[in-house]
N, CA, C and O of each residue as an XYZ file, in Angstrom:
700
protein
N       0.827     -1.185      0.000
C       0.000      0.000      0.000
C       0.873      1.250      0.000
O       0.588      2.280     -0.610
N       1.950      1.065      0.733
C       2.968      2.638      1.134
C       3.561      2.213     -0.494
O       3.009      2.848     -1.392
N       4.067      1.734     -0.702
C       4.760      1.686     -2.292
C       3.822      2.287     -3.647
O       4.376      2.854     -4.588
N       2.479      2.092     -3.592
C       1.613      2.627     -4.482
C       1.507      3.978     -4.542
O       1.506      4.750     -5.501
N       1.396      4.189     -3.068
C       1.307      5.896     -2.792
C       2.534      6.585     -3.643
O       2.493      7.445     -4.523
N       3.374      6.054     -3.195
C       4.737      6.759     -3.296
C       4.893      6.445     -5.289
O       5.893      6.993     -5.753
N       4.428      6.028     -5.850
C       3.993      6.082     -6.910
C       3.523      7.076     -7.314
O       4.096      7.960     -7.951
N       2.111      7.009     -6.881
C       0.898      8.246     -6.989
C       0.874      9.399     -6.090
O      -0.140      9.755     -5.490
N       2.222     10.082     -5.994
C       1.718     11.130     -4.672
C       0.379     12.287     -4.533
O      -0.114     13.314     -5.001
N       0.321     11.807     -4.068
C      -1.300     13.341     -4.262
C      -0.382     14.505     -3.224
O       0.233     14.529     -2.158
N      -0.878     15.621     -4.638
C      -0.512     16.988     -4.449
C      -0.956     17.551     -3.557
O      -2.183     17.649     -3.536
N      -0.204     18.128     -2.499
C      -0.348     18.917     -1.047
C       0.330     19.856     -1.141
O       1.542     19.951     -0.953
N      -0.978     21.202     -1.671
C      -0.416     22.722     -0.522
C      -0.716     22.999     -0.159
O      -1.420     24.000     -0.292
N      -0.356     22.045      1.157
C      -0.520     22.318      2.791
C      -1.407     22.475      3.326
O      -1.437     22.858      4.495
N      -2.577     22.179      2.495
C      -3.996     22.039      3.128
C      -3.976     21.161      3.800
O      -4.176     21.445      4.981
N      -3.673     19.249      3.388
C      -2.952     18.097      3.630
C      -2.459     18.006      4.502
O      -1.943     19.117      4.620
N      -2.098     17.277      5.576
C      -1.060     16.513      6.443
C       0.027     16.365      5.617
O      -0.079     16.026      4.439
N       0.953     16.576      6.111
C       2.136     15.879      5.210
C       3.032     17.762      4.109
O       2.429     18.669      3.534
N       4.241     17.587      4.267
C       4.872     19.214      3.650
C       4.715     18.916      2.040
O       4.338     17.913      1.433
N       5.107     20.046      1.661
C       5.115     20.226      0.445
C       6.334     19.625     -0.527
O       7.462     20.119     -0.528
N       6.029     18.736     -1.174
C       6.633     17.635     -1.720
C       6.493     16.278     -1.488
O       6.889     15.324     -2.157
N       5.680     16.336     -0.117
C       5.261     14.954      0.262
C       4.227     14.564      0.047
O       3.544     15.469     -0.433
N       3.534     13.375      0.174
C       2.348     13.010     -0.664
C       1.550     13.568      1.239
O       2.336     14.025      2.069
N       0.625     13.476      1.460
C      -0.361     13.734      2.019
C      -1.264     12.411      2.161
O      -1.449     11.415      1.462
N      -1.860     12.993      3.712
C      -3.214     11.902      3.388
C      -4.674     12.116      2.090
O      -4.847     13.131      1.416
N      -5.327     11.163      2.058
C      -6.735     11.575      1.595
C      -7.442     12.625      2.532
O      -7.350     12.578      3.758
N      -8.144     13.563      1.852
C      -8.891     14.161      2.871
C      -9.997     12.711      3.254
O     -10.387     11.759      2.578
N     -10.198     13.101      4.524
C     -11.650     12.724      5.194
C     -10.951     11.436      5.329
O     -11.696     10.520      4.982
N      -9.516     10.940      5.795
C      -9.306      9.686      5.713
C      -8.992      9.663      7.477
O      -8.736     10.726      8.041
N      -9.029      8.709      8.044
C      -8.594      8.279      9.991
C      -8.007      8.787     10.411
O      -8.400      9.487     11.344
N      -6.861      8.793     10.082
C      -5.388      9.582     10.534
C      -5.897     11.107     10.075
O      -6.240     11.493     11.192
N      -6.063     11.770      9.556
C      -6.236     13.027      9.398
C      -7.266     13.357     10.435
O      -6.965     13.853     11.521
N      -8.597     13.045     10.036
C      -9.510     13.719     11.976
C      -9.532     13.587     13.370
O      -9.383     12.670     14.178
N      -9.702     14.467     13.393
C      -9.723     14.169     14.951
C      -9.976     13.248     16.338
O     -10.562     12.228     15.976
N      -9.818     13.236     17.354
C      -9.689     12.521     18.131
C     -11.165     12.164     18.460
O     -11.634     11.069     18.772
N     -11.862     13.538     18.291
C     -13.242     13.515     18.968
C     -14.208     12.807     17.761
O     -15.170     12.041     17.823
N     -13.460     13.454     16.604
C     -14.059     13.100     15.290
C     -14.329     11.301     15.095
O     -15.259     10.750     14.507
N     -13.422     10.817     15.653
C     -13.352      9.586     15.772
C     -12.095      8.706     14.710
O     -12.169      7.617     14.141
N     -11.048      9.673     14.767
C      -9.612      9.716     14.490
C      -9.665      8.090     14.666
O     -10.440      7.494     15.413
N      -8.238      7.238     13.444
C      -7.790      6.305     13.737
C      -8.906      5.470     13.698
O      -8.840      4.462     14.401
N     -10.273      5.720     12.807
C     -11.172      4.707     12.526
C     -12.646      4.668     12.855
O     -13.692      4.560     12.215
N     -12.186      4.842     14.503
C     -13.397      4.697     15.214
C     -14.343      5.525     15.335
O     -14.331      6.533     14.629
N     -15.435      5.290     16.299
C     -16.820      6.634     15.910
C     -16.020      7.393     17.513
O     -15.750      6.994     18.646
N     -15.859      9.031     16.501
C     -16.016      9.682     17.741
C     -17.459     10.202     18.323
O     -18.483     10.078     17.651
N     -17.455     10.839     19.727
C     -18.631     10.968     20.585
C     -19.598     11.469     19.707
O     -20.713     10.948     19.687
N     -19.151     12.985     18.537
C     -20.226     13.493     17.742
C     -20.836     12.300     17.170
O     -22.049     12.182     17.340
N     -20.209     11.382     16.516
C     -20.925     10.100     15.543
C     -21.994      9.429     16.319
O     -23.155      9.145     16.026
N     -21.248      9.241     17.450
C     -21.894      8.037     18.376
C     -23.060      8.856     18.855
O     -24.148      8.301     18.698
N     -23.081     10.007     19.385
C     -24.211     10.596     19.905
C     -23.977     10.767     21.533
O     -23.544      9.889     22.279
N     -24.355     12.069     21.895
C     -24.256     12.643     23.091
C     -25.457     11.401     23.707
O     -26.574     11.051     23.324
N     -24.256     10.856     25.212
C     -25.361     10.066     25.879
C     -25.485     10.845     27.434
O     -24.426     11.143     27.986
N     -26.578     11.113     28.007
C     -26.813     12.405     28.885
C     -26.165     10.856     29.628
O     -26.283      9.707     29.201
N     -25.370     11.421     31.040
C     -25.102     10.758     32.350
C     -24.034     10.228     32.296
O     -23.607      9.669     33.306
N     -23.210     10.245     30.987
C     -22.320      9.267     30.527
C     -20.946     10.213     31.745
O     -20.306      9.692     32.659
N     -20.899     11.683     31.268
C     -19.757     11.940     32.128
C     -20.123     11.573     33.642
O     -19.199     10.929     34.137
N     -21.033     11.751     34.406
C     -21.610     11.510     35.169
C     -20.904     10.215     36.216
O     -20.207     10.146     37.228
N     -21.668      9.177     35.128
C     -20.615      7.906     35.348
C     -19.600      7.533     35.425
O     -19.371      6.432     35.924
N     -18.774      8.218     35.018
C     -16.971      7.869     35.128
C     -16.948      8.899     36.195
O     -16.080      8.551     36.996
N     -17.585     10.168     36.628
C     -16.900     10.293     37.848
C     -17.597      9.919     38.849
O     -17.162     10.417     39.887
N     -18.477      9.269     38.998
C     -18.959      8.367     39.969
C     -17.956      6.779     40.017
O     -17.806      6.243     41.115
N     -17.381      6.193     38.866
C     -16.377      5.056     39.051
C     -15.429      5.591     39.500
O     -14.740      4.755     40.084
N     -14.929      6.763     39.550
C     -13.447      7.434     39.748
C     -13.583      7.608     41.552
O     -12.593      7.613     42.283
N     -14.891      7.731     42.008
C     -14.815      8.413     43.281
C     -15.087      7.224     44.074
O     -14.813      7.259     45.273
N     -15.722      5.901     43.423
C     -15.477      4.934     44.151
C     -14.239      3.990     44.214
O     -14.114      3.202     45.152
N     -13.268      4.081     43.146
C     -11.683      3.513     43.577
C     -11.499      4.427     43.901
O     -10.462      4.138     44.498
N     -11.678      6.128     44.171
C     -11.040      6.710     45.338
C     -10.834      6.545     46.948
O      -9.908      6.860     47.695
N     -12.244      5.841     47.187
C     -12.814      6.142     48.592
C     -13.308      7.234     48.642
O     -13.718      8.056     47.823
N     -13.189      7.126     50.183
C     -14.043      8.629     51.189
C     -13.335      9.510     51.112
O     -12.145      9.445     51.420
N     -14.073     10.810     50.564
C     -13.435     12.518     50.716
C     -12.573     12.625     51.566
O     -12.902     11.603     52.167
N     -11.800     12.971     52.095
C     -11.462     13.665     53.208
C     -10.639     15.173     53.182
O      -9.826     15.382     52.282
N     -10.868     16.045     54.070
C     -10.226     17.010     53.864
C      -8.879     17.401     54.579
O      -8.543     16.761     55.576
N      -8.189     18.305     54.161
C      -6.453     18.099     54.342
C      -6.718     18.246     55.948
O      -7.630     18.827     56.537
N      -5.814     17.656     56.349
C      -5.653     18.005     58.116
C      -5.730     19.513     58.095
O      -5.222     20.423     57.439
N      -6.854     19.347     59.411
C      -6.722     20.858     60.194
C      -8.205     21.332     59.539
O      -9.073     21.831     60.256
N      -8.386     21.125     58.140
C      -9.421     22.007     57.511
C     -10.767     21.673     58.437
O     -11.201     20.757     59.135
N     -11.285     23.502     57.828
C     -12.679     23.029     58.476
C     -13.820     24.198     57.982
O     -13.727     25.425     58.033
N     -14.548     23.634     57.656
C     -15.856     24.903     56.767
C     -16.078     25.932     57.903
O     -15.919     25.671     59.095
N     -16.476     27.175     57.386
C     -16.799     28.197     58.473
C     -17.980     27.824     58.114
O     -18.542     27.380     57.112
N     -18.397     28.328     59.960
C     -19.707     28.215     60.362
C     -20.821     28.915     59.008
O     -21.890     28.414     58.662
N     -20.216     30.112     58.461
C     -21.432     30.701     58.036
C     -21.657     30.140     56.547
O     -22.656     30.412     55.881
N     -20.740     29.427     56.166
C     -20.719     28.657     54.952
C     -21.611     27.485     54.630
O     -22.285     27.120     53.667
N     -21.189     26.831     56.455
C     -22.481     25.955     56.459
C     -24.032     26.468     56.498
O     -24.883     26.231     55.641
N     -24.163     27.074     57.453
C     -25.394     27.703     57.419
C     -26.110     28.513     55.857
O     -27.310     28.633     55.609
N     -25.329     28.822     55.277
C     -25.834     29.128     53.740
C     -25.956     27.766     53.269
O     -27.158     27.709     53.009
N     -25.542     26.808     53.038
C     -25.602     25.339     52.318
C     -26.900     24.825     53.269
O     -27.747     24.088     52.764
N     -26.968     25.114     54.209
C     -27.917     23.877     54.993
C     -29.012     24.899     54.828
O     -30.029     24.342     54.414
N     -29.184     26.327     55.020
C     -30.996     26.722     54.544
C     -31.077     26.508     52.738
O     -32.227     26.584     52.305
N     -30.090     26.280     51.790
C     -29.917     26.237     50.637
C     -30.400     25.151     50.356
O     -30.863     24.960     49.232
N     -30.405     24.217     51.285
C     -30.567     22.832     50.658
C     -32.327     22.338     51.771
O     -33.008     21.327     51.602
N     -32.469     22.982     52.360
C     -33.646     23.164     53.422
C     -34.610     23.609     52.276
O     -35.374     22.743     51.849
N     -34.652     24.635     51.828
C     -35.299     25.588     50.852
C     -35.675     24.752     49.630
O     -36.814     24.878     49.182
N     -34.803     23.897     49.046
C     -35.220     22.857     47.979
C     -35.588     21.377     48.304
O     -35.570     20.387     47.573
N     -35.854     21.488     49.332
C     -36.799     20.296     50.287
C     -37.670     20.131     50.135
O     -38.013     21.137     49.514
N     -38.679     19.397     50.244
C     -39.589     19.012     50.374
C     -40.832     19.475     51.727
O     -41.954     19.030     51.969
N     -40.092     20.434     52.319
C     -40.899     20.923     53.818
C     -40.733     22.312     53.552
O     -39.857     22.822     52.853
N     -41.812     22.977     54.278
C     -42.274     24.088     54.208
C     -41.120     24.490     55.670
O     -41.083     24.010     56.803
N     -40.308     25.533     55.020
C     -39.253     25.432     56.787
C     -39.112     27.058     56.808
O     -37.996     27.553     56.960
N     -40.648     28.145     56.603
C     -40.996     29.488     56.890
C     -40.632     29.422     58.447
O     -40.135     30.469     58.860
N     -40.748     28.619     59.193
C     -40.799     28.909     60.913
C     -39.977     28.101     61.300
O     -40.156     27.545     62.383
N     -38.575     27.752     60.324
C     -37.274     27.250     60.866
C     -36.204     27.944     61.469
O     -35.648     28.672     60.646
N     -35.901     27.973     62.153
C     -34.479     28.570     62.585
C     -33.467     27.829     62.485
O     -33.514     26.671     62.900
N     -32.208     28.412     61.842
C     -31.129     27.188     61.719
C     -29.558     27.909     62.232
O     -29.331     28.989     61.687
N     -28.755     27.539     62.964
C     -27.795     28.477     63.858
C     -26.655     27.147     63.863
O     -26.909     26.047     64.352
N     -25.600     27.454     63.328
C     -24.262     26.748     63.414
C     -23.234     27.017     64.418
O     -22.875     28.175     64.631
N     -22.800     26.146     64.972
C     -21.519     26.854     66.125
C     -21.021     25.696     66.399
O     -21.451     24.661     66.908
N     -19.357     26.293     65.678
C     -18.122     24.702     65.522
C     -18.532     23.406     65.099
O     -18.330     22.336     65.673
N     -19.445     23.737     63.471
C     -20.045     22.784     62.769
C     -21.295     22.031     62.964
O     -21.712     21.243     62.115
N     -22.105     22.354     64.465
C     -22.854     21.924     64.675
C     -24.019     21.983     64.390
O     -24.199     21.263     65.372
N     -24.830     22.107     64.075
C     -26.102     23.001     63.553
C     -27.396     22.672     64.632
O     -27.703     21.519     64.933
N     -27.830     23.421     64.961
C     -29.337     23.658     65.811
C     -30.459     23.868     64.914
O     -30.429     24.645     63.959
N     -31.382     23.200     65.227
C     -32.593     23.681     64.076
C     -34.040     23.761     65.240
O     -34.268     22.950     66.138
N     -34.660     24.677     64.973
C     -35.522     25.391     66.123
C     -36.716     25.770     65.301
O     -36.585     25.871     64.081
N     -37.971     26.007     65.930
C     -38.938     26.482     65.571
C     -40.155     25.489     65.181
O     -40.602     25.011     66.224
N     -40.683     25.126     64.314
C     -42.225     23.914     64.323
C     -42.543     23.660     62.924
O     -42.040     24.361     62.046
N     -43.201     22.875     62.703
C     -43.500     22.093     61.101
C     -44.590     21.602     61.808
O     -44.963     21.472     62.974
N     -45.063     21.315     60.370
C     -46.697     20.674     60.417
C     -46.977     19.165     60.942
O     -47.874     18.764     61.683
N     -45.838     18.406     60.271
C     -46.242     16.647     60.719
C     -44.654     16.572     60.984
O     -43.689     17.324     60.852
N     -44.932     15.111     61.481
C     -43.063     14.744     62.363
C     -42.450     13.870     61.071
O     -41.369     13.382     61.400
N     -42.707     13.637     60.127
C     -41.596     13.574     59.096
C     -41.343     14.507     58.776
O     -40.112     14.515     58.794
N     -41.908     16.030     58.235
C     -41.093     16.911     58.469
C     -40.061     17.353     58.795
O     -39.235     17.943     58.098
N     -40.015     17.008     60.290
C     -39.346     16.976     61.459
C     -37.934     16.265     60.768
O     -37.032     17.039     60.451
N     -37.808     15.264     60.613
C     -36.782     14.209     60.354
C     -36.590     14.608     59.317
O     -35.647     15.374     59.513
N     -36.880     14.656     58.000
C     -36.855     15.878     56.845
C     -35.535     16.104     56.907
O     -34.492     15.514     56.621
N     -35.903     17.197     57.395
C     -34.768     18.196     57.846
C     -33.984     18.223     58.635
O     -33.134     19.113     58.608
N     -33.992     17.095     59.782
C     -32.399     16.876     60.266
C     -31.575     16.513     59.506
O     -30.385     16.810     59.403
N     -32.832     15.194     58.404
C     -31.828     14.272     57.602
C     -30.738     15.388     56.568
O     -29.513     15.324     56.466
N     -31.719     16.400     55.879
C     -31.318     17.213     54.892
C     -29.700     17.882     56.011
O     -28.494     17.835     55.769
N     -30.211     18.248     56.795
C     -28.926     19.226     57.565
C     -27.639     18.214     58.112
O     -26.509     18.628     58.371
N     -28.082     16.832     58.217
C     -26.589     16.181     58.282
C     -26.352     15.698     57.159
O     -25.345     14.996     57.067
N     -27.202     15.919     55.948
C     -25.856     15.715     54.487
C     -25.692     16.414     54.271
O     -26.117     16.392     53.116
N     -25.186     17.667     54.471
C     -24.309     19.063     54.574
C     -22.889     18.818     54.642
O     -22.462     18.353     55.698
N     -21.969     19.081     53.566
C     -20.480     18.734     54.048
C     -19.959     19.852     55.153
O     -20.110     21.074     55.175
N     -19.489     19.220     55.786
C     -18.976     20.554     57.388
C     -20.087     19.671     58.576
O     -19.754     19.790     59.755
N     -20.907     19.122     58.386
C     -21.661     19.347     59.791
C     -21.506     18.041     60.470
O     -21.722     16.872     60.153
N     -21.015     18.711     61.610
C     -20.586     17.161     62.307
C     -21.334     16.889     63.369
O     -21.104     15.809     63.914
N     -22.464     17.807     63.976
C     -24.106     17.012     64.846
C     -25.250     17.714     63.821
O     -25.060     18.374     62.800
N     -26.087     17.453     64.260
C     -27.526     18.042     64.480
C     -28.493     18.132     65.520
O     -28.927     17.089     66.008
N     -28.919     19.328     65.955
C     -29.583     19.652     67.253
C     -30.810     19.841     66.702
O     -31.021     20.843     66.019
N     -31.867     18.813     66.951
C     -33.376     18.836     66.505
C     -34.208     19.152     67.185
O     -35.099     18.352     67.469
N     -34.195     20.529     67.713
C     -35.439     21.350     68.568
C     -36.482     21.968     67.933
O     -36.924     22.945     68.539
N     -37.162     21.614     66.595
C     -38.090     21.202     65.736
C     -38.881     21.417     66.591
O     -38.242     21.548     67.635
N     -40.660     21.616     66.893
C     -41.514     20.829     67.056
C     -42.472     21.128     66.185
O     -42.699     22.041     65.391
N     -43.306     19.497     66.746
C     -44.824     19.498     65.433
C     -46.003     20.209     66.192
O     -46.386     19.893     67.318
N     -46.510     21.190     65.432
C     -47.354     21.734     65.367
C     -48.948     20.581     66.079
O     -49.385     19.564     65.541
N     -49.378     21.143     67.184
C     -50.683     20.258     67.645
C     -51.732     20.643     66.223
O     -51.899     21.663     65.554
N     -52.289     19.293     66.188
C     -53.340     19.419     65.494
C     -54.034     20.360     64.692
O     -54.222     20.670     63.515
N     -54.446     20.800     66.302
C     -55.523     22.127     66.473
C     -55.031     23.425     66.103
O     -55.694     24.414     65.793
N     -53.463     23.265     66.194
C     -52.870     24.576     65.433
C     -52.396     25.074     63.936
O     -51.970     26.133     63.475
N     -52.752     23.489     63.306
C     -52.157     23.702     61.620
C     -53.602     24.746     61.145
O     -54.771     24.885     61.503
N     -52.954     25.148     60.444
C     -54.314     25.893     59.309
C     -55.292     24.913     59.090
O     -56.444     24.884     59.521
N     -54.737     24.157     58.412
C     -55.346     23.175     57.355
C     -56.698     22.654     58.331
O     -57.881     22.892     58.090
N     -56.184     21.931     59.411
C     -56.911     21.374     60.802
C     -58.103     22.359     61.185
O     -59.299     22.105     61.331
N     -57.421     23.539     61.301
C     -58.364     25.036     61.855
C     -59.697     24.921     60.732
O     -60.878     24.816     61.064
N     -59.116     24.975     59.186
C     -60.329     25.572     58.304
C     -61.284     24.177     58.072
O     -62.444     24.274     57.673
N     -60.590     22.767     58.399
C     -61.060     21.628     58.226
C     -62.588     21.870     59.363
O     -63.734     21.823     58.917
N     -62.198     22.168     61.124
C     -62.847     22.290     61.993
C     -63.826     23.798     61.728
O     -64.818     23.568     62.419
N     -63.966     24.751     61.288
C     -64.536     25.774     61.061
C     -65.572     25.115     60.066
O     -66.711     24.939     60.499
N     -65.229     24.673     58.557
C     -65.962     24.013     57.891
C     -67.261     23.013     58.905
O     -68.382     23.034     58.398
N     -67.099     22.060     60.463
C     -67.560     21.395     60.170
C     -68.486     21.650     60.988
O     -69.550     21.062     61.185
N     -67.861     22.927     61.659
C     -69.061     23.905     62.680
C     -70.469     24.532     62.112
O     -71.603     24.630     62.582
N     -69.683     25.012     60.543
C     -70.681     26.271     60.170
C     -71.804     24.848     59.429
O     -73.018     25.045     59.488
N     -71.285     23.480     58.768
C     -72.436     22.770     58.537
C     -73.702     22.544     59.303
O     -73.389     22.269     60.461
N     -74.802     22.545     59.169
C     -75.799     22.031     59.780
C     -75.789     20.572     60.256
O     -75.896     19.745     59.351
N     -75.691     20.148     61.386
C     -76.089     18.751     61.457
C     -77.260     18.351     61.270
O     -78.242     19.055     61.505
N     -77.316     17.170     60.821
C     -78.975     16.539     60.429
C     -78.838     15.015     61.387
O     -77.905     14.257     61.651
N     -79.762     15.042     61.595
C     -80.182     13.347     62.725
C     -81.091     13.260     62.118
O     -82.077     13.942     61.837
N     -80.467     11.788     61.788
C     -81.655     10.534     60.648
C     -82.455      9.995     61.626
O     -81.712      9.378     62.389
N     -83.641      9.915     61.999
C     -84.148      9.328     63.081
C     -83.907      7.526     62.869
O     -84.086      6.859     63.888
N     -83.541      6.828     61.670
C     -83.480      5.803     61.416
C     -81.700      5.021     61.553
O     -81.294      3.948     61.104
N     -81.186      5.780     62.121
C     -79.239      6.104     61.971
C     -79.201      6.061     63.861
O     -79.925      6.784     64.546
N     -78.396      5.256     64.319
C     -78.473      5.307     65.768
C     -76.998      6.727     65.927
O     -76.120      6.718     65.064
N     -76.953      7.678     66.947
C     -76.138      8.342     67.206
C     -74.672      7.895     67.646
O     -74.533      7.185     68.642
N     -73.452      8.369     66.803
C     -72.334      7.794     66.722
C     -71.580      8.732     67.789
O     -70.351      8.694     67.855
N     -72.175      9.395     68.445
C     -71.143     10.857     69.055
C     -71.187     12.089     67.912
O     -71.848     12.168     66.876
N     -70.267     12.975     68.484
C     -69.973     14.414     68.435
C     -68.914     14.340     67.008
O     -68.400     15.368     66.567
């Protein structure tokens, strides 16, 4: 194959691989495109097609023959760094956390104030100890009684302003 070429040189100025006097590749031939192009034969990524998650995945294999994070001796997140990450990540939760209080001191975090039901509650400890920096959680949370959610209030108002009716044929169940 190299002996034929060198026969037939195809004319290159310098558009070509290869100087002037030398034969050149074919355009559009392996060795001439690129790496991404899929150089040396194969399909590059454009050919093959963008696959969403793909980078994703190699650094998820990379971080498991790494192991566990750790940070250089000594390091340590400031308090107020955490506290921006932990209402940051509170806020895209799943709980309504308007009547949260959240207060960091030497990584610890306190969380104060009331929610509606007690998963809630757990919610948001869980959310505030996957926070990188936080090394407790103080869950002084509480759940809201019953009688104090809205929802409960307009449920009980609703069942006041109804009229009751007694079926004379229906034995009485209570209040």
């Amino acid at each position: 194959m190299r002996a034929r070429r060198m026969e037939h040189p195809v004319r290159d100025e310098g558009v070509h691989r290869g100087g002037p006097g030398r034969p050149g590749y074919a355009a559009g031939s392996g060795i001439e495109r690129a790496y991404n192009q899929g150089g040396r034969g194969g399909l590059g990524a454009y050919e093959r097609g963008y696959q969403p998650g793909s980078y994703d995945r190699l650094l998820e294999r990379m971080e498991a023959r790494r192991g566990p994070v750790r940070p250089p001796k000594g390091y340590q997140r400031s308090d107020d760094r955490i506290r921006e990450d932990v209402c940051e990540q509170l806020m895209e939760g799943p709980v309504d956390v308007g009547d949260v209080e959240v207060l960091v001191k030497d990584g610890e975090v306190t969380l104060s104030g009331s929610v509606e039901e007690r998963w809630e509650k757990r919610a948001i400890e869980d959310i505030a100890a996957s926070v990188r920096g936080v090394h407790d959680v103080h869950n002084r949370v509480r759940v809201r009684p019953a009688e104090d959610r809205p929802a409960a209030r307009e449920a009980a108002e609703l069942r006041d302003e109804r009229p009751r009716e007694q079926r004379g044929d229906q034995p009485h169940m209570g209040t």
